[in-house]
C-alpha positions as CSV (number, residue, x, y, z in Angstrom):
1,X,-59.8,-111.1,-37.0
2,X,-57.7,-111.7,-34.0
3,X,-57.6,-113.6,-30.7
4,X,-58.2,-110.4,-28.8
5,X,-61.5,-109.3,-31.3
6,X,-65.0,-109.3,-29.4
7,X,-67.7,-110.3,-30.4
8,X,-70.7,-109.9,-28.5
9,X,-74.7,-111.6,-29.2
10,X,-77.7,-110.1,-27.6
11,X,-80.5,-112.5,-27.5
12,X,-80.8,-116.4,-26.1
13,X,-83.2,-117.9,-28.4
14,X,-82.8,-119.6,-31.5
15,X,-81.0,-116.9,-33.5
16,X,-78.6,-116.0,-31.0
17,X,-77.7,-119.8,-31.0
18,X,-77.4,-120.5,-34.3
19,X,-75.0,-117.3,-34.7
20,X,-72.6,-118.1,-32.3
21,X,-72.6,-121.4,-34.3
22,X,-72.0,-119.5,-37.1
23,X,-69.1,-117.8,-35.7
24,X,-66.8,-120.8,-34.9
25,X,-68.2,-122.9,-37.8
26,X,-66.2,-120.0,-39.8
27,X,-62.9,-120.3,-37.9
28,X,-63.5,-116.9,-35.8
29,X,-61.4,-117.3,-33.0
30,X,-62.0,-114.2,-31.0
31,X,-63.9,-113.9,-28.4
32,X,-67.8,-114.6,-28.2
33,X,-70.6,-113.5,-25.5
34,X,-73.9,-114.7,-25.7
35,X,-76.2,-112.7,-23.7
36,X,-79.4,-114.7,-22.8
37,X,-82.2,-113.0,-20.3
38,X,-83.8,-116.3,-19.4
39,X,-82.5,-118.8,-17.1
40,X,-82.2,-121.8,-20.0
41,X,-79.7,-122.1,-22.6
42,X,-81.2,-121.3,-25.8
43,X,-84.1,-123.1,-27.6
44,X,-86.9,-123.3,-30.2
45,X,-90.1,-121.6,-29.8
46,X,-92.2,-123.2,-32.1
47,X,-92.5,-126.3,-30.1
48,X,-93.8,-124.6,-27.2
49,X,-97.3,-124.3,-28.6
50,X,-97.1,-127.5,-31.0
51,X,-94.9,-130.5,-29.4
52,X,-94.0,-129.8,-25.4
53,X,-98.1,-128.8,-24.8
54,X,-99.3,-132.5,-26.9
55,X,-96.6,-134.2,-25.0
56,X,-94.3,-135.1,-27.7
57,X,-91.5,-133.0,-26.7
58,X,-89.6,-131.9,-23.7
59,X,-87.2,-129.4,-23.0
60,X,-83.8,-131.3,-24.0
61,X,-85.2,-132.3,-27.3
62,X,-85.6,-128.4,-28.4
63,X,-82.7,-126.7,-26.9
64,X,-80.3,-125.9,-29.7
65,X,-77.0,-127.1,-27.9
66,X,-76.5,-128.2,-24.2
67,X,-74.5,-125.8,-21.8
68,X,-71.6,-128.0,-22.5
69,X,-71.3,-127.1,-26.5
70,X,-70.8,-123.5,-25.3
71,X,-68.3,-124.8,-23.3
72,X,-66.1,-126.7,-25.2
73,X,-66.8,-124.4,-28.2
74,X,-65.2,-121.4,-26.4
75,X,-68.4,-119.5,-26.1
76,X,-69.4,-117.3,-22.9
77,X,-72.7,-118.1,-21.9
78,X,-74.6,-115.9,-19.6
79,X,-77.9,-116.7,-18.5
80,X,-80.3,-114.7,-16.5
81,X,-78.1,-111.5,-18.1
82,X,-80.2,-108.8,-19.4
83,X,-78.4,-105.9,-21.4
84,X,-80.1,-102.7,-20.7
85,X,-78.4,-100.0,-22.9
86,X,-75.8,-100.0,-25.8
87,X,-73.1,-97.1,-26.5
88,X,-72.4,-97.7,-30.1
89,X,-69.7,-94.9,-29.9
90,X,-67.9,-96.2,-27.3
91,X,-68.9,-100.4,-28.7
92,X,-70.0,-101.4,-25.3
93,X,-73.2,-103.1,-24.1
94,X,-74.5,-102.2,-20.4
95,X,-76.0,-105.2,-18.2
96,X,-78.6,-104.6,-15.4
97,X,-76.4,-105.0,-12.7
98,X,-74.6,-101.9,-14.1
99,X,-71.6,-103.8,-15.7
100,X,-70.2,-103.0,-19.1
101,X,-68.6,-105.4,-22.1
102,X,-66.8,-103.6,-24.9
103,X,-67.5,-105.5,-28.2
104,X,-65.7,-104.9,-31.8
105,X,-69.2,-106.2,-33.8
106,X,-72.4,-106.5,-31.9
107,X,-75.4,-109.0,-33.0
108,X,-79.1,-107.7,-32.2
109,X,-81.0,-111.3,-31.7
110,X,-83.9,-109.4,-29.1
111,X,-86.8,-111.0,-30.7
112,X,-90.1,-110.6,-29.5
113,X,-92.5,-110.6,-26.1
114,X,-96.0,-111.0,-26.1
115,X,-98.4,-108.1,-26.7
116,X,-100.6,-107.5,-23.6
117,X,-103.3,-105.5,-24.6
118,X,-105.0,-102.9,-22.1
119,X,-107.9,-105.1,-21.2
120,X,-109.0,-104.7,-17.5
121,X,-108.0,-108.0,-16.1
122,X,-105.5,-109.3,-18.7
123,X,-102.8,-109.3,-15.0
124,X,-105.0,-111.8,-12.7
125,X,-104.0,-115.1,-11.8
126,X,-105.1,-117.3,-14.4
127,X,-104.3,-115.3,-17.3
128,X,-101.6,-117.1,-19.8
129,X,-99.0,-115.6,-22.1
130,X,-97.2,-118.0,-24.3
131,X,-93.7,-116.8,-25.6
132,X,-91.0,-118.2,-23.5
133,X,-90.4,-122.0,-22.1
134,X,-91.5,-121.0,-18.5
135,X,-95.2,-119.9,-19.8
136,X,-95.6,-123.3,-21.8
137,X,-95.0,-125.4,-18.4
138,X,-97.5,-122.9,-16.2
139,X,-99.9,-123.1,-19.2
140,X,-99.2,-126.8,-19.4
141,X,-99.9,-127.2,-16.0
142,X,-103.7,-126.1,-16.4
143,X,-104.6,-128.2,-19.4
144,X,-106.9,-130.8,-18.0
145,X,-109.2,-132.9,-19.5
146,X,-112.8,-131.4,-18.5
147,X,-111.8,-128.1,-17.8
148,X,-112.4,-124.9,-19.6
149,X,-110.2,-122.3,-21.6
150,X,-111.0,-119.3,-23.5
151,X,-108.5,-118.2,-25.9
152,X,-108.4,-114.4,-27.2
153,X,-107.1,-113.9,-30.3
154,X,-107.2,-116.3,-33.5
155,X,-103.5,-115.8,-34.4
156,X,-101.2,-119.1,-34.7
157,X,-100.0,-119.1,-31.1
158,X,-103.8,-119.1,-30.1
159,X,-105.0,-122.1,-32.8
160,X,-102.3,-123.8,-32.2
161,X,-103.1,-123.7,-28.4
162,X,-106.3,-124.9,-29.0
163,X,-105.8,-127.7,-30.9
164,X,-103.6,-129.3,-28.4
165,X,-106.3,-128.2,-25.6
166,X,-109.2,-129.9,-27.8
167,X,-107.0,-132.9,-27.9
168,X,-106.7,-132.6,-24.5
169,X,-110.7,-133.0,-23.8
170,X,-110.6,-129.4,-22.9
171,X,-114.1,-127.1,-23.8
172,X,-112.3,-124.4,-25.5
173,X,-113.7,-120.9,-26.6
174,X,-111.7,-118.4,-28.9
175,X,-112.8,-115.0,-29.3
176,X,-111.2,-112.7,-32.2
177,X,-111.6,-109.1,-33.4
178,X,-111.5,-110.0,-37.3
179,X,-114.0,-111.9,-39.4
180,X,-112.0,-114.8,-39.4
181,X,-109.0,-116.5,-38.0
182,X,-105.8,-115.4,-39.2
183,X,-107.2,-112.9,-41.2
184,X,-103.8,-110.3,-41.3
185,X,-101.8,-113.6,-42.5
186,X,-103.5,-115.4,-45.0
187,X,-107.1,-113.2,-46.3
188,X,-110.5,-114.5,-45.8
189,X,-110.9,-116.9,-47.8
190,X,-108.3,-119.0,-46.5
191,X,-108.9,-117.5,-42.7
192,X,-112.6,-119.7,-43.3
193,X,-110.6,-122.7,-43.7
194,X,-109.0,-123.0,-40.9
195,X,-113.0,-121.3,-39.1
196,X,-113.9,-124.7,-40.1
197,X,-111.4,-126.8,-39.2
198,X,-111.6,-125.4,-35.1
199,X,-115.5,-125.7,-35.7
200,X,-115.5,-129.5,-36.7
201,X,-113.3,-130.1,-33.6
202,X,-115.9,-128.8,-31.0
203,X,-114.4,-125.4,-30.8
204,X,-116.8,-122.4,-30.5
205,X,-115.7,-119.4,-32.2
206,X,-116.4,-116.5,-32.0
207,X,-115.8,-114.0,-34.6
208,X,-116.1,-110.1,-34.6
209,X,-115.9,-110.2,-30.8
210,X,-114.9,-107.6,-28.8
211,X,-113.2,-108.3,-24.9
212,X,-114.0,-105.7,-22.2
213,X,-112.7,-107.5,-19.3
214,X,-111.1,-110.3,-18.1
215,X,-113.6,-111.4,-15.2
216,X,-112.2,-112.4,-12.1
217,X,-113.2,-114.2,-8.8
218,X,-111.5,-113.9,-6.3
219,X,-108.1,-112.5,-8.0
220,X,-108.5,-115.2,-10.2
221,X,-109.7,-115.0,-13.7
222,X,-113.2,-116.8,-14.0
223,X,-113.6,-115.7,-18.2
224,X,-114.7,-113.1,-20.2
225,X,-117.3,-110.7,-20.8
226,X,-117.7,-109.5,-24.1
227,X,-118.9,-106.4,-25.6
228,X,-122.2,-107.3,-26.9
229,X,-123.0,-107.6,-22.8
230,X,-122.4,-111.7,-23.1
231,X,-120.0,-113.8,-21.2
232,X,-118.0,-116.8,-21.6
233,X,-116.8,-119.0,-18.1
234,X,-113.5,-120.4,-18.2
235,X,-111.2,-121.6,-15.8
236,X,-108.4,-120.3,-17.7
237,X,-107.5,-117.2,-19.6
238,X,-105.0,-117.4,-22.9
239,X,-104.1,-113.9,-24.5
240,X,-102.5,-114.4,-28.2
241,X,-103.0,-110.9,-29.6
242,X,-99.8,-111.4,-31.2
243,X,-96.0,-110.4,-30.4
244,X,-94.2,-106.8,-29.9
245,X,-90.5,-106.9,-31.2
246,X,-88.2,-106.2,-28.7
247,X,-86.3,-103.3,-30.3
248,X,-86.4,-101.0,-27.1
249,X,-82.5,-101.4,-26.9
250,X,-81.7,-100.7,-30.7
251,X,-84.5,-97.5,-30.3
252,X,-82.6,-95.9,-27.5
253,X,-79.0,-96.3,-29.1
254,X,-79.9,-94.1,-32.1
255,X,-80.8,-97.0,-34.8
256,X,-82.5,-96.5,-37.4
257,X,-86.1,-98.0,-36.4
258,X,-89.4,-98.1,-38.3
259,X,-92.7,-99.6,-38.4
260,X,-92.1,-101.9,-35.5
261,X,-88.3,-103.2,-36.4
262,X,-84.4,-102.6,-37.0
263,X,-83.6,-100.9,-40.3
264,X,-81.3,-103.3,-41.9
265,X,-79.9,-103.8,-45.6
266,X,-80.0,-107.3,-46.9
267,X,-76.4,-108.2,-45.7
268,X,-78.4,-107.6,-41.6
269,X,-76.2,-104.6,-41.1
270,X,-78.6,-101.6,-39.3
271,X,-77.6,-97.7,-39.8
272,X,-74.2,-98.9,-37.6
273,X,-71.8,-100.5,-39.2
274,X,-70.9,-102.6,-36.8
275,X,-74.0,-104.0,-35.6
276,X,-76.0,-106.4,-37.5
277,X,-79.8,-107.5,-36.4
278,X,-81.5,-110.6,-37.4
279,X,-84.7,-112.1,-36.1
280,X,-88.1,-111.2,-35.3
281,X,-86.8,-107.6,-35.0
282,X,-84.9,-107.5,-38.4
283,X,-86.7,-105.4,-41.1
284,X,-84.4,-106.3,-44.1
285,X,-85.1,-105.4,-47.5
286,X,-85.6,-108.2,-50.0
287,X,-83.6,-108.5,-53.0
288,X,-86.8,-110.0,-54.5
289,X,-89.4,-108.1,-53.4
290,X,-87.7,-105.3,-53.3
291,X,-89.3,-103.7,-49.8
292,X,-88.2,-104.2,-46.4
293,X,-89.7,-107.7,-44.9
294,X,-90.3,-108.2,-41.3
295,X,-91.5,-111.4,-40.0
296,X,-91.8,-113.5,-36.6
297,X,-90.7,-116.4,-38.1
298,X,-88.9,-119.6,-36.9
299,X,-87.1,-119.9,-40.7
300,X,-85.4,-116.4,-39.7
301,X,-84.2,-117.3,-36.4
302,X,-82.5,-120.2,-38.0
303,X,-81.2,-118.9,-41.3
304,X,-80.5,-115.3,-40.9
305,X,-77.5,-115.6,-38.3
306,X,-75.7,-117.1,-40.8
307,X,-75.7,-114.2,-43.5
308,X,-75.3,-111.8,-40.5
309,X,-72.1,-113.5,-39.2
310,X,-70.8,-113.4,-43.0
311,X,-70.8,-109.4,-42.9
312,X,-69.7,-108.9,-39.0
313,X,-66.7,-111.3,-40.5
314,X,-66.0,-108.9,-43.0
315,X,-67.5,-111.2,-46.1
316,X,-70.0,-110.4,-48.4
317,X,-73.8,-111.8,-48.1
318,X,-77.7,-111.1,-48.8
319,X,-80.6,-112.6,-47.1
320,X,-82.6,-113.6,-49.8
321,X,-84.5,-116.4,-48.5
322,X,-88.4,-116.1,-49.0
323,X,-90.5,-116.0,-45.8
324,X,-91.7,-119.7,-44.9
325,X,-93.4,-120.8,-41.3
326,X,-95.7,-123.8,-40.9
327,X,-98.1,-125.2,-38.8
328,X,-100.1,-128.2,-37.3
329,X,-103.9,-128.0,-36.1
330,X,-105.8,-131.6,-35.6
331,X,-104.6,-133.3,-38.7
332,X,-104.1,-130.5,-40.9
333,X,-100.1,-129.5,-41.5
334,X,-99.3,-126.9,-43.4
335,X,-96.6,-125.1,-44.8
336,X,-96.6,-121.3,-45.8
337,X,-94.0,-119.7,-48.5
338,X,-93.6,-115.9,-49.8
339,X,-94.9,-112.4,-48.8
340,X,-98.3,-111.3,-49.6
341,X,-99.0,-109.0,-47.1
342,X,-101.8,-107.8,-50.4
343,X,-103.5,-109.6,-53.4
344,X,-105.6,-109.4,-56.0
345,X,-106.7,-113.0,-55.1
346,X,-106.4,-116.5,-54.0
347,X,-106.8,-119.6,-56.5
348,X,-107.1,-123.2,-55.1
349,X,-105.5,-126.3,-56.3
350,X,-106.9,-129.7,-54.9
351,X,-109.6,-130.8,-52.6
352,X,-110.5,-127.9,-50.1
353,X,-113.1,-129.6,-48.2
354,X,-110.9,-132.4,-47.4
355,X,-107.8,-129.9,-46.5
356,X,-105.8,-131.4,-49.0
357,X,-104.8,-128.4,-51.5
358,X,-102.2,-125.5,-52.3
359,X,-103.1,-121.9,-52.4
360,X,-101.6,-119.4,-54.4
361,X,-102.0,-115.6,-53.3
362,X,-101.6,-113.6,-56.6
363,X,-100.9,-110.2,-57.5
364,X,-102.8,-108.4,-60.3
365,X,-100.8,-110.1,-63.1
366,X,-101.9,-113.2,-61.8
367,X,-98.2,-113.7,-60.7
368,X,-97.3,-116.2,-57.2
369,X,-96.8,-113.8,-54.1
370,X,-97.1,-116.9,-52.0
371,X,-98.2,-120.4,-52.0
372,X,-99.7,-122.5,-49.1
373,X,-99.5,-126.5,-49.0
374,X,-101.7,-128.2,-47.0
375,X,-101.6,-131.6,-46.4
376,X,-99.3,-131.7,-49.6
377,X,-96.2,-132.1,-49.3
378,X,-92.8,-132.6,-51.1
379,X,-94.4,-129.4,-53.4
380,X,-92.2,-126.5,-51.3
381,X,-89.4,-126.0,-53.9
382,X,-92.0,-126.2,-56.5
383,X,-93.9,-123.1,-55.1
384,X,-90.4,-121.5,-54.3
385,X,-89.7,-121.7,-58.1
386,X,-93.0,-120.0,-58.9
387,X,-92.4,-117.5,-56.7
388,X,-88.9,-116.7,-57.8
389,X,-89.7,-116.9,-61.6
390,X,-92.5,-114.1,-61.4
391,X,-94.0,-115.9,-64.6
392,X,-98.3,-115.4,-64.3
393,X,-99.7,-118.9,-63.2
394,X,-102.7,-118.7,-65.1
């Protein structure tokens, strides 16, 4: 690569941060533009809904560098720049305000907005979306002790709001579609677990609940009226019905799409050779699974840039990490390793009631798919080798 070599990142969160890192930690000395649509130099999501809302965290102590390591790293930083078309054929990205940037390798880092579902209402005042920093300080804001939320949708984003709301004093309700929480992410059985847990905390949920409307007063949302004819008061409105993968750009450039996500092999490079995808939007097939993986995960946004940045160098890599994400609810911490998106079933080591136990998803030949610790720890690797070894655990 030379001086006069391009190379240009689409995305400001975590992923586009780390590859940009990447870049210089490997001596490319060309030059780098980091796209970033939001007004704030790169950061973390996962604290959004975990440490800034319980007070632990601010701002500062998420971002992944300051505006200053951009600076004296040699990196072109724009905020508040949204790319609105790519011409792979001519290697140039198109901005909003109708510029264009040629680029020599181009790095997809889009990842992912929240879903708004078509519920009348779901636009009034007083509804919340949680994805970027700006809707954790408006949600923030309306946190107070004695007043009400209602939460729709049992996802992460949602429980993890609603722990820090119950610790807050708040009445909290959560409505969700499934028969239990996190039903598409971890089965039923293990879905119950975390039923109980929001239950013993003073949380009423409600399960196999359908939203018709957002109810307003005034403009304002005032709760929710359900499909069974019932109602629920609130004085505000969370939607977590999950996240849509921004790959509107990637779609409109010709690259190969499917199921939601970029095509990508497991070096990150999509059906162009000289653009690689990594993120929430990067469906990369696993040398160990052997299938194509897509996941919204925080592990992703920190680990993939670097394999991604290996191949736009011109140097071989494979993403072969397994899927991990984690959580903390009350005084349960958890920590989630593998891909079992099915099973034949789930076996239990340790105390359940207490929430201190592992849980194995197995396949048919009673082989590890993934493991969950939960107030276990120093047992990661352990499930890791499990996993990797394919040997039946019972």
């Amino acid at each position: 690569m030379t001086s006069s070599t391009t190379f240009v990142v689409v995305g400001g969160g975590l992923a586009g941060a780390k590859a940009v890192e990447a870049l210089r930690d490997n001596d490319f000395d060309g030059q780098i533009i980091l796209f970033a649509d939001e007004k704030h130099a790169p950061y973390e999501r996962p604290p959004l809904s975990k440490e800034y809302l319980a007070g632990k965290k601010a701002l500062s102590d998420f971002t992944v560098h300051e505006s200053a390591w951009y600076v004296e790293h040699g990196v072109d930083l724009r905020l508040n720049a949204r790319v609105t078309a790519l011409d792979p054929p001519a290697h140039l990205v198109r901005l909003a305000d109708d510029t264009a940037v040629h680029y020599d390798k181009l790095l997809l880092a889009t990842g992912s907005t929240s879903r708004r579902p078509p519920i009348p209402g779901a636009d009034a005042a007083g509804v919340y979306y949680l994805r970027t920093y700006d809707d954790a300080e408006a949600l923030d804001s309306v946190l107070q002790p004695g007043s009400s939320l209602v939460v729709v949708g049992a996802g992460w984003i949602g429980l993890e709001v609603t722990a820090e709301a119950r610790e807050r004093g708040l009445d909290v309700t959560v409505v969700e579609t499934a028969r239990q929480p996190l039903l598409a992410a971890l089965g039923e059985t293990v879905g119950a677990v975390f039923a109980d847990l929001h239950r013993s905390h003073g949380v009423d949920l409600r399960l196999q609940a359908q939203v018709e409307e957002i109810t307003t007063v005034d403009g304002k949302a005032s709760g929710l009226r359900l499909a069974d004819g019932s109602t629920v008061d609130a004085d505000a409105v969370l939607v977590a019905v999950g996240a849509k993968p921004n790959i509107e750009l990637a779609e409109r450039a010709g690259l190969s799409t499917a199921d939601g996500g970029v095509l990508v092999d497991p070096s990150l490079r999509t059906s162009d050779p000289d653009i690689f995808a990594v993120g929430d939007i990067a469906a990369a097939e696993h040398p160990l699974y052997e299938t194509r993986i897509r996941t919204e995960h925080w592990a992703n946004a920190l680990k993939q840039p670097a394999v991604a940045v290996a191949g736009m160098l011109g140097n071989p890599g494979e993403y072969a990490e397994l899927p991990y994400f984690f959580t903390d609810q009350y005084d349960l911490g958890m920590e989630y390793v593998g891909h079992a998106p099915s099973f034949e079933r789930v076996v239990f080591r340790g105390d359940v009631a207490a929430r201190e136990f592992v849980a194995f998803w197995l396949d048919g030949a009673n082989r590890v798919l993934a493991g969950m610790n939960v107030n276990v720890w120093d047992v990661l690797d352990k499930i890791k080798d499990l996993i990797r070894s394919k040997r039946p655990l019972i």
